[in-house]
C-alpha positions as CSV (number, residue, x, y, z in Angstrom):
1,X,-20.6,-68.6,7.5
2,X,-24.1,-66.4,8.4
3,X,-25.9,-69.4,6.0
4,X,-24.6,-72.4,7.3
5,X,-25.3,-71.5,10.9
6,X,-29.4,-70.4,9.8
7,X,-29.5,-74.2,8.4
8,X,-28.4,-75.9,11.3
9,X,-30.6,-74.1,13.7
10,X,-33.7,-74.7,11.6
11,X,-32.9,-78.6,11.1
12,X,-32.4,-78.8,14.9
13,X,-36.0,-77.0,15.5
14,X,-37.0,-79.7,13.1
15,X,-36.0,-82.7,14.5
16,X,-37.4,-81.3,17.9
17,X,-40.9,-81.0,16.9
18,X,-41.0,-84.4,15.6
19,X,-40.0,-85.8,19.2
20,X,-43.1,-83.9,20.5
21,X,-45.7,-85.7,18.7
22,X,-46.8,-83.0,16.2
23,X,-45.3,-81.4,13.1
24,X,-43.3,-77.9,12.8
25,X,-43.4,-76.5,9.1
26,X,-40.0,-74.9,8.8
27,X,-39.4,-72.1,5.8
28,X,-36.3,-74.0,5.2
29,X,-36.4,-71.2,1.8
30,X,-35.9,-68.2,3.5
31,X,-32.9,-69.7,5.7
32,X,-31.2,-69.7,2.4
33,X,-31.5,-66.2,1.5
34,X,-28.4,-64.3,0.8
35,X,-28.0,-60.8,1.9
36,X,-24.5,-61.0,2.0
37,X,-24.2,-59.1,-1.2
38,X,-26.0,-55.9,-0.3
39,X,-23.3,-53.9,0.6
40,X,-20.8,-54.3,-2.3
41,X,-24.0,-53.9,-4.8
42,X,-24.9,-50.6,-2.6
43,X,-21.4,-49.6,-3.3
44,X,-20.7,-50.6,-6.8
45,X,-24.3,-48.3,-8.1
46,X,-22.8,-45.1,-6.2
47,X,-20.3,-42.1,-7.9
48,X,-18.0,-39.3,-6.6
49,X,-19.6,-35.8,-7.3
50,X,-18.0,-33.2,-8.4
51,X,-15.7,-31.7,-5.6
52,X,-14.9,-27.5,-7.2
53,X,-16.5,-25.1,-8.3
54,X,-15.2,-21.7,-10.4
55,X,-16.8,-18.4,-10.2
56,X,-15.6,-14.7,-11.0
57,X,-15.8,-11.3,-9.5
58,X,-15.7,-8.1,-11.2
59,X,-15.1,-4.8,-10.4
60,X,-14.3,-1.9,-12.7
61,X,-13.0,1.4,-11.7
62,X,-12.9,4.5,-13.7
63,X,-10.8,7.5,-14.0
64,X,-12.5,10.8,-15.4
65,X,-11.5,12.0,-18.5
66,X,-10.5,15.1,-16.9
67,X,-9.1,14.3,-14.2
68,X,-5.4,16.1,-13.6
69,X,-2.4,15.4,-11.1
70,X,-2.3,18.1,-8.6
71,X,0.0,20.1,-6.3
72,X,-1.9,20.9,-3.4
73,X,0.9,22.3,-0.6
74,X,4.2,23.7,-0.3
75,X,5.5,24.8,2.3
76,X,6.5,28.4,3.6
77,X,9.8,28.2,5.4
78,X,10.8,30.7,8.4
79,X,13.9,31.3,10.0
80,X,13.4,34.3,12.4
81,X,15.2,36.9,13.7
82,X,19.6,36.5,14.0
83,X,22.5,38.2,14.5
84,X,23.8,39.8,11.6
85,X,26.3,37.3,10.1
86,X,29.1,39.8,10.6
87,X,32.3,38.1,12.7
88,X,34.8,36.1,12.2
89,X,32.1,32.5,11.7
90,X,30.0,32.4,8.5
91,X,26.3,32.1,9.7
92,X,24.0,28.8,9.7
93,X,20.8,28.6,10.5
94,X,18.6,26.1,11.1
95,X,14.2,26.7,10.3
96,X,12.3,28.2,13.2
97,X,8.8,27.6,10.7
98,X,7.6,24.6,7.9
99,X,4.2,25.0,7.8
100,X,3.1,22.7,5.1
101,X,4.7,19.3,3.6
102,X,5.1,19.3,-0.1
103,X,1.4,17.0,-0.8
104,X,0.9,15.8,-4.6
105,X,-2.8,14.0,-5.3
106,X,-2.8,11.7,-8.4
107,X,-6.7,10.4,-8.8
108,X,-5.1,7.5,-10.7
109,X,-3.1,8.7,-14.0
110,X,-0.1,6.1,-15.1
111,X,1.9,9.0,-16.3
112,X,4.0,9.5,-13.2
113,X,4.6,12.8,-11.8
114,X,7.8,15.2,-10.6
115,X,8.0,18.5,-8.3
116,X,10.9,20.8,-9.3
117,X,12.0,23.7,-7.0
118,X,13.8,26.6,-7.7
119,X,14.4,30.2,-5.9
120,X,15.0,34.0,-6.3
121,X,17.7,35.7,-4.2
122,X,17.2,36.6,-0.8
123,X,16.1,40.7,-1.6
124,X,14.9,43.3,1.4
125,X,12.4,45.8,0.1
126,X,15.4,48.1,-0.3
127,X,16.5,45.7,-3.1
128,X,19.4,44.8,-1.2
129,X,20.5,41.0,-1.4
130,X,21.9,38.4,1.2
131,X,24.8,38.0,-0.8
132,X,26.2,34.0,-1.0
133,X,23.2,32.3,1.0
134,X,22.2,29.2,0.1
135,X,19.2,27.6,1.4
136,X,19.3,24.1,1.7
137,X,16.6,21.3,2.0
138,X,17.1,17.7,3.6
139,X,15.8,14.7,2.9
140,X,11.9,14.8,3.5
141,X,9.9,12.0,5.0
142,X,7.5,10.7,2.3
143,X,4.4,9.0,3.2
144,X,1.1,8.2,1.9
145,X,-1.7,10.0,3.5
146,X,-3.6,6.6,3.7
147,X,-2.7,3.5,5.1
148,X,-2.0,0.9,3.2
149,X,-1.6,2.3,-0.7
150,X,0.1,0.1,-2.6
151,X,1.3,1.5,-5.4
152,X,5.0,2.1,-5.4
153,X,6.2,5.3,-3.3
154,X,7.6,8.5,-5.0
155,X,11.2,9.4,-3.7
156,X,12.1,13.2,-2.1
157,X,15.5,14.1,-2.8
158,X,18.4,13.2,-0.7
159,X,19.5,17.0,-0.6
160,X,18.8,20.1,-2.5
161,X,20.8,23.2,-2.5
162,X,19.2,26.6,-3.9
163,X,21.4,29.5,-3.9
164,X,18.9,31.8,-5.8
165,X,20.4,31.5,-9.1
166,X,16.7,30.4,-10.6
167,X,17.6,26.8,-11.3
168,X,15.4,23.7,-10.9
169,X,16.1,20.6,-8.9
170,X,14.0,17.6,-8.7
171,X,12.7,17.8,-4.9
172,X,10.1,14.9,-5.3
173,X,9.2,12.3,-7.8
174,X,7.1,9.5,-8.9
175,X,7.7,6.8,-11.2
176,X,5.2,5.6,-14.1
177,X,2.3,4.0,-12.6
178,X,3.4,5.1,-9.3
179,X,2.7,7.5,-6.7
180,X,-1.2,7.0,-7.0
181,X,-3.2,8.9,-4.6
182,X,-2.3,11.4,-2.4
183,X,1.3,11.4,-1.1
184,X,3.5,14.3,1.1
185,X,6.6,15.1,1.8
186,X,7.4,16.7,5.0
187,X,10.8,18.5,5.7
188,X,11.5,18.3,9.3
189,X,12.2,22.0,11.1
190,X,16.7,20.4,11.8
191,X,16.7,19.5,8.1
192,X,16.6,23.0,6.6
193,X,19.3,25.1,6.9
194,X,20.3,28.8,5.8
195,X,24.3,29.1,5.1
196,X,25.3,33.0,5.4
197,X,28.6,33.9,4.9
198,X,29.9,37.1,7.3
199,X,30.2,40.4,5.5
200,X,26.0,41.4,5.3
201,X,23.6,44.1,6.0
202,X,21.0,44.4,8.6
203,X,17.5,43.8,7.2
204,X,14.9,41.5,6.3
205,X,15.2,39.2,3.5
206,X,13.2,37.0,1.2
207,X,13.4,34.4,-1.2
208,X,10.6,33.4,-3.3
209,X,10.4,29.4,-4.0
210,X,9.0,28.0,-7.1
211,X,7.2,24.8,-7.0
212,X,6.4,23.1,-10.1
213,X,4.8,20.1,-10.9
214,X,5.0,18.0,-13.9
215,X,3.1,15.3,-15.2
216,X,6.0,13.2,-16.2
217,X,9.1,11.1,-13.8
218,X,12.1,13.1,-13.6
């Protein structure tokens, strides 16, 4: 359509110079010219680039050759000053004092990890004993003391019962690959309790707790 409408304007240009007396030289030629292919050749000579690219990151992290998993805190439990457990009720008491959480650091061993805890009788310095008390431990809120670790979390136990008689009972524990970094558990003050049955001395008793740590799950 574009080169049949250049003609007919030229041969009417043509025909009107005649009429005037002189003669127009028309480039009839270049009314010919084609450029009606330009685009499709433009398009035809051009390619899709790539569109992705892939890189890699690295990062390596290492764990000295000596590094060890560690207990760092217990906790040293209080229950003040009572009544002599002497009527008709058995005694209960709940913890006056906690002053640490039980706080295990792994610096990044698969191994795992477990805390055993054991006792010794309740004993005054006149070597007499709080006879039948057991001293028992609830569950303990476990957290990580960073936010956001990701490995998985170690467990405390549900409950734990120690009546003195020296025999250990898993308290907290970590899986393998678990329980990386540093990681408490913290007995609340209304989940301890000392059970005294009625029929005891006067005096002040103590109990010495035994924490131990172990490089392997329980």
């Amino acid at each position: 359509m574009t080169r049949r409408l250049k003609i007919s304007l030229l041969s009417s240009l043509a025909v009107l110079g005649l009429g005037a007396g002189f003669i127009a030289a028309v480039p009839a030629v270049a009314a010919t010219t084609d450029t009606s292919s330009t685009s499709a050749s433009s398009s035809s000579s051009s390619s899709a680039g790539p569109t992705s690219q892939t890189t890699t990151t690295t990062a390596e992290f290492d764990t000295s050759p000596t590094a060890a998993i560690s207990l760092d805190s217990a906790p040293n439990i209080g229950f003040g000053a009572n009544v002599t457990p002497n009527s008709k009720e058995n005694g209960s008491y709940k913890a006056v004092t906690a002053d640490n959480p039980v706080q295990v650091s792994n610096p990044g061993l698969p191994s795992g990890w477990s805390v055993q805890l054991k006792n010794t009788p309740f004993t005054d310095t006149a070597g007499d004993t709080l006879g039948g008390a057991v001293l028992s431990l609830g569950a303990a809120d476990v957290a990580a003391a960073n936010t956001g670790n990701p490995s998985t979390a170690p467990t405390a136990g549900a409950s734990t019962s120690l009546n003195g008689t020296g025999t250990n009972q898993i308290v907290f524990s970590a899986a393998t690959k678990g329980g990386l970094g540093v990681w408490t558990a913290d007995y609340g003050l209304a989940d301890i309790n000392l059970a005294v049955p009625a029929g005891q001395l006067g005096g002040t008793y103590t109990s010495t707790m035994t924490w131990q740590l172990s490089d392997t799950p329980q």
